[in-house]
Backbone bond lengths (Angstrom), bond angles and torsions (degrees), N, CA, C in turn:
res aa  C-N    CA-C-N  psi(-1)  N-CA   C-N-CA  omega(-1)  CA-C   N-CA-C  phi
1 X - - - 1.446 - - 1.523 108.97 -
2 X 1.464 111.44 134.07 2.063 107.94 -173.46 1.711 75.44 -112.53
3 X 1.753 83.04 139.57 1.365 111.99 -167.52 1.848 93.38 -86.32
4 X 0.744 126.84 144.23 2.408 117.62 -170.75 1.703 83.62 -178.83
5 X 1.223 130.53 39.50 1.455 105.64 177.09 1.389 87.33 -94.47
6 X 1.151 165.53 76.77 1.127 156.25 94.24 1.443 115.72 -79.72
7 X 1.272 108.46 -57.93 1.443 101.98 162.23 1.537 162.19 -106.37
8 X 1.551 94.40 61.04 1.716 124.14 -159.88 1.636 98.80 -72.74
9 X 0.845 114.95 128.55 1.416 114.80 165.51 1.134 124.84 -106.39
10 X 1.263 121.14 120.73 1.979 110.95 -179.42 1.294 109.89 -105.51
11 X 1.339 114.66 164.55 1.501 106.03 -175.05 1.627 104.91 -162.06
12 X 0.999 147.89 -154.30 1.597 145.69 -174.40 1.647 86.75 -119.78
13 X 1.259 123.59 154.49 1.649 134.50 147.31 1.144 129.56 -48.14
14 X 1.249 129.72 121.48 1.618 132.86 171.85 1.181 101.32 -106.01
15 X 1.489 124.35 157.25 1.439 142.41 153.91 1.789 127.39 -29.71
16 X 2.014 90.08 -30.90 0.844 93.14 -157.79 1.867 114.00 -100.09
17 X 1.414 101.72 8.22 1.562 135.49 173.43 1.481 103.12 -73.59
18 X 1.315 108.16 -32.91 1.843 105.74 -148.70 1.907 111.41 -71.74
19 X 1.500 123.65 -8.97 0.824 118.61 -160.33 2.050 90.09 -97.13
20 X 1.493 124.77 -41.50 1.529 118.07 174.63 1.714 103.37 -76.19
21 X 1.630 149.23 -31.69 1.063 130.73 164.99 1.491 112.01 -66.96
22 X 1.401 137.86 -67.42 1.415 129.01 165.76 1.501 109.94 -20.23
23 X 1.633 136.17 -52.38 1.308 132.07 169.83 1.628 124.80 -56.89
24 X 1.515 107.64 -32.61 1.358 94.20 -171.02 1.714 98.37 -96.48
25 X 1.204 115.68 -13.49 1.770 118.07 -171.87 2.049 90.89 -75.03
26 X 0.933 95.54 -28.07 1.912 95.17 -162.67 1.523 87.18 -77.56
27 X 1.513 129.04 -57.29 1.370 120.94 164.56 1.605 149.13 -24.17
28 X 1.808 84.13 -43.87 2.088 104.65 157.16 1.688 106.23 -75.37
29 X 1.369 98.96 -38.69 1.756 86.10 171.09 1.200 119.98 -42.75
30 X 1.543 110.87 -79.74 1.416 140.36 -175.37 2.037 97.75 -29.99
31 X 1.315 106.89 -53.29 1.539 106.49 -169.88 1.034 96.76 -76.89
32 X 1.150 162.04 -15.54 1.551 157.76 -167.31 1.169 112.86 52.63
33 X 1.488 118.62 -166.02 1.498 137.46 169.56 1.847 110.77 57.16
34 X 1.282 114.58 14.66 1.663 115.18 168.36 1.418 112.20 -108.61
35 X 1.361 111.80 -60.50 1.924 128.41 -170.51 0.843 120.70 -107.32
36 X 1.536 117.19 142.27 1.598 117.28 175.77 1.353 101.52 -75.44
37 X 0.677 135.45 48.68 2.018 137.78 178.34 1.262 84.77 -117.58
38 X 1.503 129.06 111.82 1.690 136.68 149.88 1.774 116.40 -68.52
39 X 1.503 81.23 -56.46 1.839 109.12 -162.47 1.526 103.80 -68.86
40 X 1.201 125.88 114.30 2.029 122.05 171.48 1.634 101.31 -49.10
41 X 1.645 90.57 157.02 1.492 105.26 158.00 0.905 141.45 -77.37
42 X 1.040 144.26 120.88 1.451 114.63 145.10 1.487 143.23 -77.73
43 X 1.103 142.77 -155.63 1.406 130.28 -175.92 1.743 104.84 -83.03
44 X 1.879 105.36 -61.87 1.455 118.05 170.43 2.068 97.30 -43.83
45 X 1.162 131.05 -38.68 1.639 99.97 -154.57 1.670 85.17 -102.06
46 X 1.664 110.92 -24.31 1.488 81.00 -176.39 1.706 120.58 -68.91
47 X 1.514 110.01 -24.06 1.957 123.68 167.43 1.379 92.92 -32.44
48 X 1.513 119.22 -58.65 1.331 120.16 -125.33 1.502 92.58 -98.21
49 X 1.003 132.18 -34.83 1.596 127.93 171.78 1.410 93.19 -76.15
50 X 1.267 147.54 -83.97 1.696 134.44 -128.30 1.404 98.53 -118.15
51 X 1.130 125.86 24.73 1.683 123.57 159.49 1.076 134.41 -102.94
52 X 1.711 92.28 -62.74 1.731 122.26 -156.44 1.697 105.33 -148.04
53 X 1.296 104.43 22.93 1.617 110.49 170.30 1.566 123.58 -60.73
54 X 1.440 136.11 157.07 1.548 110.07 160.60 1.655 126.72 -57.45
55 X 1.474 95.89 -19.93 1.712 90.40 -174.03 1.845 101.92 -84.30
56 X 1.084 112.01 -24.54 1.741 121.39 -164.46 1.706 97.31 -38.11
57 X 1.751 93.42 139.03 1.158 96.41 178.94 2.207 102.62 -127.98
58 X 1.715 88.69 -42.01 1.572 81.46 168.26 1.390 97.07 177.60
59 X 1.184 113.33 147.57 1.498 135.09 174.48 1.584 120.09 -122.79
60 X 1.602 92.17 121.68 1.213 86.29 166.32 1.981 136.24 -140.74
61 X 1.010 114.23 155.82 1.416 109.30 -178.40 1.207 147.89 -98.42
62 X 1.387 152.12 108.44 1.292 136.01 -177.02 1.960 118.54 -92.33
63 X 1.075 83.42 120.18 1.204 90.80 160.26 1.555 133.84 -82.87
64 X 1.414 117.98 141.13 1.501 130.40 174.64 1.694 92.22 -68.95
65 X 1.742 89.29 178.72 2.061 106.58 178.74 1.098 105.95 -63.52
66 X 1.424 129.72 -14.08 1.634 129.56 -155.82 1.640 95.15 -98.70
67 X 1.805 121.46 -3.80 1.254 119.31 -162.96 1.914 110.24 55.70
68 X 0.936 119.81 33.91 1.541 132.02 -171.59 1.933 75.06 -97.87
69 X 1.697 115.48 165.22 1.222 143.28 144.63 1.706 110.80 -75.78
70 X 1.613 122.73 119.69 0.962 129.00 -176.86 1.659 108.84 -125.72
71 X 1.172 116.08 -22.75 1.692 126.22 -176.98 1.741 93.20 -145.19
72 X 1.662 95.59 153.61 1.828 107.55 138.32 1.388 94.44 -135.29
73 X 1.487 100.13 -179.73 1.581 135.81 146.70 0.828 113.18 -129.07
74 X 1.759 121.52 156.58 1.352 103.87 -172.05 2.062 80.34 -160.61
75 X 1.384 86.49 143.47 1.625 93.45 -174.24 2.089 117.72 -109.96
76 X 0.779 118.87 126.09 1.327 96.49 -174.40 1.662 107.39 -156.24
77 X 1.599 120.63 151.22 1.356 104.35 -150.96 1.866 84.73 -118.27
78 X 1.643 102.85 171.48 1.548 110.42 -169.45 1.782 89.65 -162.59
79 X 1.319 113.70 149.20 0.932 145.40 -179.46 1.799 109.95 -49.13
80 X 1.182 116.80 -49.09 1.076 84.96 163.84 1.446 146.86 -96.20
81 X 1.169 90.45 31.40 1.801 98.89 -176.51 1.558 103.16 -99.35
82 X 1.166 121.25 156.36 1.351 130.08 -173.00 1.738 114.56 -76.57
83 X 1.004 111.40 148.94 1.933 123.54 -160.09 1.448 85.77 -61.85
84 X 1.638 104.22 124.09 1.411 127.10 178.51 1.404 141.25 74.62
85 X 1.859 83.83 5.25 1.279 94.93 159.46 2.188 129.60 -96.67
86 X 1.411 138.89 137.69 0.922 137.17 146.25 1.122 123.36 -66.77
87 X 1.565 109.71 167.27 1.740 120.28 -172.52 2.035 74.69 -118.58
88 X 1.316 94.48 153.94 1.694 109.97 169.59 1.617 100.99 -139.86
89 X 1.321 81.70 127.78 1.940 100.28 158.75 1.550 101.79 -123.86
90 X 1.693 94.98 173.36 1.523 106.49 -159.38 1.125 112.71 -157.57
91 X 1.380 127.77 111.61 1.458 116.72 -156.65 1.732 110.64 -133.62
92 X 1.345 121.02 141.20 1.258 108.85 -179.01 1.665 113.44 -128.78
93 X 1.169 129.30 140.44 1.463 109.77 162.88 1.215 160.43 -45.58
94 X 1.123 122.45 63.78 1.583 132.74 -174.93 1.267 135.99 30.21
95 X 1.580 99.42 -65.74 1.315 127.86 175.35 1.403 109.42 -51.66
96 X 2.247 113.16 -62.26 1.302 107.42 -133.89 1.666 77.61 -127.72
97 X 1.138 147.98 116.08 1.447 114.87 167.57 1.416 95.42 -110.08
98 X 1.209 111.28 176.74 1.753 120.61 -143.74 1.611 81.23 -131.64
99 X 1.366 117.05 137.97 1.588 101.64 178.26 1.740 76.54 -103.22
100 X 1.951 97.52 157.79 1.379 136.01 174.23 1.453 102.08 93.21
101 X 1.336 117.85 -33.51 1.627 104.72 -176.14 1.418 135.59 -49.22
102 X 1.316 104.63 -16.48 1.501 112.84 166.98 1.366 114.50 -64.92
103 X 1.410 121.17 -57.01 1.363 140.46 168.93 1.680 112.83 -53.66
104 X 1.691 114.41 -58.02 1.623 83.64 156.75 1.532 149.66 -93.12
105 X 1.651 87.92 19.81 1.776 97.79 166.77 1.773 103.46 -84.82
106 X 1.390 125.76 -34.43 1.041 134.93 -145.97 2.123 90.69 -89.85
107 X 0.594 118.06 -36.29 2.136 145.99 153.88 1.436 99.09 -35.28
108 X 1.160 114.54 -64.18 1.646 115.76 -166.39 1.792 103.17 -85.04
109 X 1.397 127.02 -44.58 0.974 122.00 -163.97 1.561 111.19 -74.48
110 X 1.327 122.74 -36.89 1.322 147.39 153.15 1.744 113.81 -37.25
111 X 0.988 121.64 -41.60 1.379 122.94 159.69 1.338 118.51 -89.36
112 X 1.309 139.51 -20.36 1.218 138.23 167.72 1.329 103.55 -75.34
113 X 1.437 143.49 -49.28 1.260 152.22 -174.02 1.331 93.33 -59.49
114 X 1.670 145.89 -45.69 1.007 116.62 -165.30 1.202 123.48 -93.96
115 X 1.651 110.79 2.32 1.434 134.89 -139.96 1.870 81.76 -106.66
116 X 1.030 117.55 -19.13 1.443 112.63 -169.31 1.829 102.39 -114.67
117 X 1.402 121.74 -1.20 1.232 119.78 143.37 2.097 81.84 118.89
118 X 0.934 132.99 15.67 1.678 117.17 176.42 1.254 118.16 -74.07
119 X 1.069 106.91 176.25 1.886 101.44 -161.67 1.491 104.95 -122.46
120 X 1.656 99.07 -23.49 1.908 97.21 -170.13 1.756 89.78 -162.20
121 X 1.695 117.36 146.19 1.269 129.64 164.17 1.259 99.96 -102.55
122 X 1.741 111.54 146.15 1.561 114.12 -160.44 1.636 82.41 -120.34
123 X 1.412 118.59 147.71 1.560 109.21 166.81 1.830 86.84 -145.35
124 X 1.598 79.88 137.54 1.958 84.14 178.36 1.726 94.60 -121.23
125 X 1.344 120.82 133.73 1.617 111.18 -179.38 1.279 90.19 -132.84
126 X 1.426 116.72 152.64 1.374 128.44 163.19 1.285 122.97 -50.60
127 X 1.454 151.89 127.61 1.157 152.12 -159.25 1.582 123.19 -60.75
128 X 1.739 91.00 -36.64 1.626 109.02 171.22 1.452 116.92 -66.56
129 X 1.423 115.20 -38.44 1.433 108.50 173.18 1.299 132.37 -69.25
130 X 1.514 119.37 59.12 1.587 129.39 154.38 1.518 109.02 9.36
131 X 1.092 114.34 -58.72 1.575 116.57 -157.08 1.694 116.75 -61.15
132 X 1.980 86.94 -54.58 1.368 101.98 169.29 1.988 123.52 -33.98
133 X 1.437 84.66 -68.80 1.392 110.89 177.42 1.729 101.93 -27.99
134 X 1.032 77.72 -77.55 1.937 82.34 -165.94 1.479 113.68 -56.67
135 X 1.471 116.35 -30.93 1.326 100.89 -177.56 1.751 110.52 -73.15
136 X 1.374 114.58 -36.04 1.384 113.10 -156.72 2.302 89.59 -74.91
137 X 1.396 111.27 -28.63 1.500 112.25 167.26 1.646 108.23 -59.96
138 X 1.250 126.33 -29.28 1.264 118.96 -177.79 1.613 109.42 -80.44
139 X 1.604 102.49 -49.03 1.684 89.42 172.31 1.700 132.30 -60.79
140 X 1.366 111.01 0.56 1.404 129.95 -168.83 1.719 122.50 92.25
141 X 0.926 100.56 15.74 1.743 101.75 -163.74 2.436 78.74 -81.06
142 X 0.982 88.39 145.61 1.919 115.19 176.24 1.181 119.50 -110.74
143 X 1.554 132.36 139.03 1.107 130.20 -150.72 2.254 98.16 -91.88
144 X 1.152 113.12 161.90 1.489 108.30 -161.12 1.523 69.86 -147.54
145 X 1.065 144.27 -93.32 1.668 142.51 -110.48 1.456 106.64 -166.99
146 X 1.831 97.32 128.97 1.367 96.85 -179.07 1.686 111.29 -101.05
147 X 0.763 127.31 173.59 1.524 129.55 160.52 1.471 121.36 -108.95
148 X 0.994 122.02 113.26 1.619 96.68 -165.33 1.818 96.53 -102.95
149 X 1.539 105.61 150.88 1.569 111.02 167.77 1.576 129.44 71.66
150 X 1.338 102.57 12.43 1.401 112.04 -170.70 1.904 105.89 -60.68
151 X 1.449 99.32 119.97 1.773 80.06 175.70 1.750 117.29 -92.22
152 X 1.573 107.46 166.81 1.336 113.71 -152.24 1.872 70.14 -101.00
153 X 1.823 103.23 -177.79 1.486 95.71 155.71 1.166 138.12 -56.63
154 X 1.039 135.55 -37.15 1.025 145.73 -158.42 2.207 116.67 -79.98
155 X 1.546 67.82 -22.04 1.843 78.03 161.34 1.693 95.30 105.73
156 X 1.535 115.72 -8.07 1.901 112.36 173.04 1.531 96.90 -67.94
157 X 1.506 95.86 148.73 1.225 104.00 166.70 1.611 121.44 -119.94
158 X 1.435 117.94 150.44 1.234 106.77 -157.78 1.562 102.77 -150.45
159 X 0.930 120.87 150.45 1.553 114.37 170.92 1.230 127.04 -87.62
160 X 1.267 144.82 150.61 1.429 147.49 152.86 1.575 129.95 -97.37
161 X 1.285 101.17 143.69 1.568 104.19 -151.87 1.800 89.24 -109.09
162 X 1.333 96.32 128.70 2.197 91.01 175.38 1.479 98.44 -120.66
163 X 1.505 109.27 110.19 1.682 130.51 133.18 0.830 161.29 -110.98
164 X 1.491 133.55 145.53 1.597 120.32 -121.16 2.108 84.07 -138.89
165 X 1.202 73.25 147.74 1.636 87.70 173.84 1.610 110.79 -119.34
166 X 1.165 131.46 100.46 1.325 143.58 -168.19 2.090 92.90 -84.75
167 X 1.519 100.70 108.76 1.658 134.10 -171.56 1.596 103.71 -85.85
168 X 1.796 130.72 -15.61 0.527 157.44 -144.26 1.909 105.16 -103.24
169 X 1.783 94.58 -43.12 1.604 101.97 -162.34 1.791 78.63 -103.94
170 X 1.489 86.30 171.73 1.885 104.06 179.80 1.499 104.18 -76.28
């Protein structure tokens, strides 16, 4: 882990990001056991999910000292979530992770989410992913609903954990 929490930079998503995040998100694929994302990206589906989708609400990026992409978040809403609520994913680079970038992606998106009128961020993580868990418990998000047994492709089954960050309370 490279210690840079002083100098995290966040910023909104450009077009022109999508080809090193599409690489390092297909990379957490490839390793498994973090995201419900099975299927790789491509550039066209990753645009079209975390950019410029109908549900897209906002993406954003931190950059390392090198100004390189090291994390996003990315917020985006779907039918079955309740009026004013977002879904949040959270992604970091494999290789290099940057400590704080979660926390100042999670800073920017948190004010944009409320800035556009939402009421609650929903995060559902797979049960196995330890990491998830604790970080989205560190940003304050509270556990609401489990899923039990959901299978992956491959036919494992696994549970999903749903927590919600109420945008609403201080």
């Amino acid at each position: 882990m490279v210690d840079e929490m002083a100098t995290i930079k966040v910023r909104p998503a450009t077009p022109g990001d999508v080809p090193e995040l599409c690489s390092f998100l297909n990379e957490i694929i490839r390793i498994g056991g973090t995201t419900a994302n099975e299927t790789p990206f491509t550039s066209e589906s990753f645009t079209a999910h975390y950019l410029a989708g109908p549900g897209f609400v906002s993406c954003f990026v931190a950059e390392d000292t090198d100004g390189r992409p090291c994390a996003f978040q990315a917020l985006e809403r779907y039918d079955a979530l309740p009026e004013g609520w977002a879904d949040i994913g959270t992604f970091s680079r494999p290789d290099a992770k940057v400590r704080g970038a979660g926390t100042a992606l999670f800073a920017a998106t948190k004010d944009n989410a409320r800035a556009l009128g939402l009421t609650a961020i929903n995060a559902t993580i797979r049960a196995d992913n330890v990491g998830g868990l604790a970080y989205y418990g560190k940003m304050g998000f509270v556990e609401y609903k489990v899923d039990k047994a959901v299978p992956l492709k491959s036919g494992r089954l696994v549970d999903r954990v749903s927590k919600r960050y109420l945008l609403t309370e201080t």
